[in-house]
C-alpha positions as CSV (number, residue, x, y, z in Angstrom):
1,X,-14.5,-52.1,-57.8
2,X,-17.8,-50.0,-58.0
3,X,-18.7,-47.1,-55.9
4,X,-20.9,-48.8,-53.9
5,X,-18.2,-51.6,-52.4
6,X,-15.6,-48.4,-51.8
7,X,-18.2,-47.0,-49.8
8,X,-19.1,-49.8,-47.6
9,X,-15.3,-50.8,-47.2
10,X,-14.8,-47.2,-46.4
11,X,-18.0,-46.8,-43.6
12,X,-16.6,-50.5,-42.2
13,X,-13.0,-49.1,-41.2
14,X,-14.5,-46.3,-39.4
15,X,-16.8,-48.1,-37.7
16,X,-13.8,-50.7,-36.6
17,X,-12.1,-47.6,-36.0
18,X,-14.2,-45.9,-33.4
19,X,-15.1,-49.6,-32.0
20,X,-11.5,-50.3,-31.1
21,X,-11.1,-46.6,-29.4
22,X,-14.2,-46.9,-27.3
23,X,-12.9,-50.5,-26.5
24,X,-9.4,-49.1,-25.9
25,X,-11.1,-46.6,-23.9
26,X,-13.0,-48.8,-21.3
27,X,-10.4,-50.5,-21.0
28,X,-7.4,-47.8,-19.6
29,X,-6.5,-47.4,-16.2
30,X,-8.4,-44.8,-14.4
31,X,-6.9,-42.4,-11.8
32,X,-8.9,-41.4,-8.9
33,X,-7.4,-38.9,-5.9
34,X,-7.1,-40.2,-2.3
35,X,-8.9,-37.7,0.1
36,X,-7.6,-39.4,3.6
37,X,-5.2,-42.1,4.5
38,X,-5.9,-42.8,8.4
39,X,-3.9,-45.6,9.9
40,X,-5.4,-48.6,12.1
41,X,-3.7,-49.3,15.0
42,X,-3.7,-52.4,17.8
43,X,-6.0,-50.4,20.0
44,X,-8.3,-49.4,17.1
45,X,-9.6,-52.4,16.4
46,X,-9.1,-54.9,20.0
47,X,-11.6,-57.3,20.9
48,X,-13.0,-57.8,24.1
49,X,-14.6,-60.6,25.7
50,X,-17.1,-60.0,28.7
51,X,-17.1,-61.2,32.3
52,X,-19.5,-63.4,33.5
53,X,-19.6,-65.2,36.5
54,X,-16.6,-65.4,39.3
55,X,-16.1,-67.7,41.5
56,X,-14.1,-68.3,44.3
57,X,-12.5,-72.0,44.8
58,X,-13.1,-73.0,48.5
59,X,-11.1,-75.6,50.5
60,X,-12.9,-76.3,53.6
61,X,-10.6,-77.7,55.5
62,X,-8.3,-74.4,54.4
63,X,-8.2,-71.5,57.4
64,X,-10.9,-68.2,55.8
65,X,-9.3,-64.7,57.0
66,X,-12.6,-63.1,59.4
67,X,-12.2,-58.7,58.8
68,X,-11.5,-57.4,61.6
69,X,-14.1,-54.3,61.6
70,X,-14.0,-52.6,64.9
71,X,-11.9,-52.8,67.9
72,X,-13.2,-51.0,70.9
73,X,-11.0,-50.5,74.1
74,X,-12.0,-51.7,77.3
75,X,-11.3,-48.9,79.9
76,X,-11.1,-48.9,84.0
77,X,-11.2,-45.5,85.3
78,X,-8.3,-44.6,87.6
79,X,-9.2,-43.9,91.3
80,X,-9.0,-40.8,93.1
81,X,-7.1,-41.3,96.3
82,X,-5.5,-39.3,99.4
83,X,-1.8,-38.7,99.2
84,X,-0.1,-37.6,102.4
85,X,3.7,-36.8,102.6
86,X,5.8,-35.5,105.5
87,X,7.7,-32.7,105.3
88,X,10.3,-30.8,107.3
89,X,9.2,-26.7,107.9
90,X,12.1,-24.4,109.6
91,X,10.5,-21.5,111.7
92,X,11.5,-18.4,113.3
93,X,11.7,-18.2,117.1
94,X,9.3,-15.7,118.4
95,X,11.5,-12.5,119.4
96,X,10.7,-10.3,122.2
97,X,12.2,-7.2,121.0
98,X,11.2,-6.8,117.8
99,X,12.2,-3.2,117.0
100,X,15.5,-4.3,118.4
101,X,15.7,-1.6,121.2
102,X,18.2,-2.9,123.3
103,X,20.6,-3.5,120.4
104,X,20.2,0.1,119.4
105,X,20.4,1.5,123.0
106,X,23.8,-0.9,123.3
107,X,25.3,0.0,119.6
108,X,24.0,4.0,120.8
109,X,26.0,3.8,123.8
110,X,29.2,1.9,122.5
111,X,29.3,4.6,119.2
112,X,28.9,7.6,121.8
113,X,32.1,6.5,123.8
114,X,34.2,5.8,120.9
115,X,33.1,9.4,119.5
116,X,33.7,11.2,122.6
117,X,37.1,10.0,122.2
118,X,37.5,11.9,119.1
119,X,38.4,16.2,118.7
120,X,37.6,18.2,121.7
121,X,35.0,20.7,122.3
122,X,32.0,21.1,119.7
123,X,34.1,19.0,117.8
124,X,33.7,16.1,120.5
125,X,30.4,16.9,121.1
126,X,29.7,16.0,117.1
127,X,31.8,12.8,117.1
128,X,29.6,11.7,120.3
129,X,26.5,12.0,118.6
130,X,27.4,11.0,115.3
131,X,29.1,7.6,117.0
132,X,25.8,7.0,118.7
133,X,23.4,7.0,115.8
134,X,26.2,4.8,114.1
135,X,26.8,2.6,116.6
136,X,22.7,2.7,117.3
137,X,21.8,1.2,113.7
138,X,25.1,-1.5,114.2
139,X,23.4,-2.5,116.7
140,X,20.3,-2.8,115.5
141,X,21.5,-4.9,112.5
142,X,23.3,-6.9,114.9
143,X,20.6,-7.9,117.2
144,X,18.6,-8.4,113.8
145,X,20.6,-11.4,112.3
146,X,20.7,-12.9,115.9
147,X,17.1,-12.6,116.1
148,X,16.8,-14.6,112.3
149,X,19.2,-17.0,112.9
150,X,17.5,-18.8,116.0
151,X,15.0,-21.2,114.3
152,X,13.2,-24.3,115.2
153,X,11.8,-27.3,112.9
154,X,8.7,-28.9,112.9
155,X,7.6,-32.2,110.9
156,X,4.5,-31.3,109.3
157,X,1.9,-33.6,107.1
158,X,1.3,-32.6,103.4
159,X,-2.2,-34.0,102.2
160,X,-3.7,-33.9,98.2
161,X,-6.2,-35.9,96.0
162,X,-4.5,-37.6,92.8
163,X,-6.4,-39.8,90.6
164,X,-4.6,-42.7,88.9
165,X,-4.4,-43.2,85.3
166,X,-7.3,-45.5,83.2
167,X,-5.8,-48.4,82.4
168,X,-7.5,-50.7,79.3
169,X,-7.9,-54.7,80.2
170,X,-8.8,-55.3,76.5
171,X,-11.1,-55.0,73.6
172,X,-13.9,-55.8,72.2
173,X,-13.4,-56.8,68.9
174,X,-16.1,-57.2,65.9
175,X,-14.9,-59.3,62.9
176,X,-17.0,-60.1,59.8
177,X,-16.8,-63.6,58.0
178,X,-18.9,-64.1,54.8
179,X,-21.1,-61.3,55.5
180,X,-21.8,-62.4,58.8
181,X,-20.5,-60.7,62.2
182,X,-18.9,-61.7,65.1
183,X,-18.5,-60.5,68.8
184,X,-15.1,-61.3,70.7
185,X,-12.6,-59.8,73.6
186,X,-9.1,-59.9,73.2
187,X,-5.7,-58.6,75.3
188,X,-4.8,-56.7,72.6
189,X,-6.1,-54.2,69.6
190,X,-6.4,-56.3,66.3
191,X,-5.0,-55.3,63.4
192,X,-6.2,-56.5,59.9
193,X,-7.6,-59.9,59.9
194,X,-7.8,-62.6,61.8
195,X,-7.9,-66.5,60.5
196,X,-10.5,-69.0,61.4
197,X,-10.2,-72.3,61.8
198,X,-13.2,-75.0,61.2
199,X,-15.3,-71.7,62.9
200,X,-12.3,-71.3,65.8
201,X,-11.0,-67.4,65.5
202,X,-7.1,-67.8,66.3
203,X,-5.8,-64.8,68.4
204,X,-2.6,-66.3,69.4
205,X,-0.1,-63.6,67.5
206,X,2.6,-66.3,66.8
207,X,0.0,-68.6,65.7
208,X,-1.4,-66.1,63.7
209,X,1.6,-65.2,61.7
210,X,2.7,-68.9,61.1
211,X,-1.3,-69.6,59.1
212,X,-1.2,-66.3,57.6
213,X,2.4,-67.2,55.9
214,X,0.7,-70.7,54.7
215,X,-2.5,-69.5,53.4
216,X,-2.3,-70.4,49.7
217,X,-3.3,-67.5,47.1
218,X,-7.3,-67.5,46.1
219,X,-8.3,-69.1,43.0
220,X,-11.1,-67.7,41.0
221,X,-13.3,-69.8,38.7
222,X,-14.0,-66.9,35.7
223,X,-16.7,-67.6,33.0
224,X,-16.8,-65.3,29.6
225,X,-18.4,-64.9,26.4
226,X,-17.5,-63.6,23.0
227,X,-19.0,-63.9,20.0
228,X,-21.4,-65.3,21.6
229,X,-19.2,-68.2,22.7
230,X,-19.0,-69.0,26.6
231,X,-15.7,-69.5,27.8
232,X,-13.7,-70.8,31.4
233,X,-10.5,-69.5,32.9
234,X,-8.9,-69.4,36.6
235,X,-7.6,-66.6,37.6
236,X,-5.4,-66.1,40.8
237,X,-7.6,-62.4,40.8
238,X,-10.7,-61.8,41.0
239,X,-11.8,-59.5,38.1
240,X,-15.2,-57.6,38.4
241,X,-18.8,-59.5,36.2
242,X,-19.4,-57.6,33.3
243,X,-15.2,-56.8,32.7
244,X,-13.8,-56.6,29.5
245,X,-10.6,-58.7,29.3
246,X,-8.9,-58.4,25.8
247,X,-9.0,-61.2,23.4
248,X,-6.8,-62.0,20.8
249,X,-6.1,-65.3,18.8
250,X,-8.5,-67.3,20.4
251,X,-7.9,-66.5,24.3
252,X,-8.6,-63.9,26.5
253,X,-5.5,-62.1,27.3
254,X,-5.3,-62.1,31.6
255,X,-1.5,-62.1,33.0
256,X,0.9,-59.4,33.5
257,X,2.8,-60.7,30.6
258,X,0.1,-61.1,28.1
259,X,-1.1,-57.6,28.6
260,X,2.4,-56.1,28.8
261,X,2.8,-56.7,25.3
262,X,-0.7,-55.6,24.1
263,X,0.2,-52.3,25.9
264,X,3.4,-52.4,24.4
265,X,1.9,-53.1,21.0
266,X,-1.4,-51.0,21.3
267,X,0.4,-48.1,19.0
268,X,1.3,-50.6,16.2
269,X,-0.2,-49.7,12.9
270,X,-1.8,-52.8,11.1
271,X,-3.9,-51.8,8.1
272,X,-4.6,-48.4,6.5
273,X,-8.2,-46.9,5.6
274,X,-7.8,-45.0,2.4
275,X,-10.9,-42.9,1.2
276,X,-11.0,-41.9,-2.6
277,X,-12.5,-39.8,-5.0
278,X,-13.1,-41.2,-8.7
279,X,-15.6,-40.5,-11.4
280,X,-18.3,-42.6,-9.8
281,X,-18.0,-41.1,-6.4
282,X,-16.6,-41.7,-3.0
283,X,-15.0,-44.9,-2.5
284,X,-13.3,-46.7,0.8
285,X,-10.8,-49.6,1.0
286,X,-8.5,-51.2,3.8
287,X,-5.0,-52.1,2.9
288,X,-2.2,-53.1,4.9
289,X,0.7,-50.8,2.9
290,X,0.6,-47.3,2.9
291,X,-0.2,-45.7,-0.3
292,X,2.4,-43.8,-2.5
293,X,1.6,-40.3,-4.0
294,X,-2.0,-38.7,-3.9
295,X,-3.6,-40.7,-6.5
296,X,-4.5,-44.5,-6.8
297,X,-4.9,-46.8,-9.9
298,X,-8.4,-48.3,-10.6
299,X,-8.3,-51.3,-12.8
300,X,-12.0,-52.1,-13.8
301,X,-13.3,-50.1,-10.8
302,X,-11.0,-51.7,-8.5
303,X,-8.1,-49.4,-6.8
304,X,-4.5,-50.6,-7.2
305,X,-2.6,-49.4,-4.0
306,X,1.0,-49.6,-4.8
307,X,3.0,-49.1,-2.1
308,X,5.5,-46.4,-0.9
309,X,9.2,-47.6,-2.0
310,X,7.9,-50.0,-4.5
């Protein structure tokens, strides 16, 4: 073997060599760190669907509720009238003596005797004087009360002006019907509405509360689009044009149930949005597990998201 062959045997290996590390090289998984795992819930990503049009089915042989919109009492002032009553009055007969002198001069006299009868002397002449003024003012009080107690009655008339109360004959009631009003009078103040028949307003209450108990429930004729797609429900509501109804698998989700359980759902998480950093840069990708640790795998470029329990 010459020096020239070990030479070129020797610069082949090393090239093999260093060709089968760089190969090696390019080959081995790459880490890269995850900056920020945000999860994507229900809610996040819901679709909607758009209102369109609404329409209310109409049976025209069905009775239409008219609004009622005012109700205005009809009033008849009360009269003012004369009302005259009779009444007993007790009077006081018209006294002659009214200082009462001859019931003091009697009492006067009748108190002197009985106090002459008492002591003799000055003594006597006391008692007589005292028994006078006594017996004066007894007699006084006495003629007094027979003075007050002889009365006479007389029937006399009692005259005043009341006014009677306003008393309200009925109403005038407006209703409304498609936009349109309407003038009526009824007994009584309306409450509410009021159904029409084939253009007759019924007012009879009983009658009233048998057609209101058989009206059936509105139907609504509801267009919408998504994804450019027009679409047609009925509803039993009537929901606004240009509402968003939620849409999943196909449908638009409209009854209690249907969006009970979105509502009960809205918080589920359903995929994860990782963001990365690697050699090359920033990178992004959705995955549906939850990655483990703070790095991730690339594979030719390509993260590997293993997840967390695996």
């Amino acid at each position: 073997m010459n020096k020239h062959m070990i030479i070129g045997i020797f610069l082949g290996g090393a090239v093999a060599t260093a060709g089968g590390a760089l190969a090696l090289r390019s080959t081995a998984p790459k880490v890269a760190h995850i900056v920020s795992v945000t999860p994507i819930t229900v809610a996040m990503e819901q679709e909607y669907a758009t209102v369109t049009t609404v329409q209310q089915r109409i049976d025209p042989n069905a009775p239409v509720l008219a609004d009622v919109v005012r109700s205005q009492p009809i009033v008849i002032a009360g009269q003012a009238r004369e009302v005259c009553e009779k009444r007993v009055v007790t009077h006081q007969m018209p006294v002659k003596d009214e200082n009462q002198v001859a019931g003091t001069a009697a009492g006067a006299l009748i108190g002197g005797l009985l106090g002459h009868q008492v002591g003799g002397g000055n003594g006597k002449k006391a008692a007589t004087a005292l028994g006078a003024i006594a017996g004066g003012l007894i007699g006084k009080n006495v003629q007094t009360h027979k003075q007050q107690a002889k009365t006479y009655q007389t029937v006399e008339q009692d005259c005043r002006t009341v006014r009677d109360p306003d008393q309200t004959t009925g109403y005038n009631v407006t209703l409304n019907l498609n936009g349109q009003n309407q003038s009526l009078t009824m007994a009584y103040n309306p409450k509410g509405q009021l159904p029409v028949i084939n253009g007759e307003v019924i007012t009879d209450p009983t009658n009233i509360k048998k057609i209101k108990a058989n009206i059936p429930a509105p139907l609504f004729d509801v267009a919408y689009t998504f994804a450019e797609q027009s679409h047609n429900i009925t509803l039993d509501y009537a929901p606004a044009v240009g509402a968003q109804l939620p849409y999943e698998y196909g449908q638009a989700l409209v009854t209690e149930e249907q969006l009970a359980n979105l509502k009960a759902r809205e918080n589920t998480v359903i995929a994860y949005n990782v963001v990365y950093q690697s050699d090359t840069g920033i990178g992004e990708i959705r995955t549906v597990k939850h990655p483990e640790g703070n790095t991730l795998t690339l594979k030719n470029g390509q993260p590997i998201i293993t997840a967390m329990g695996e």
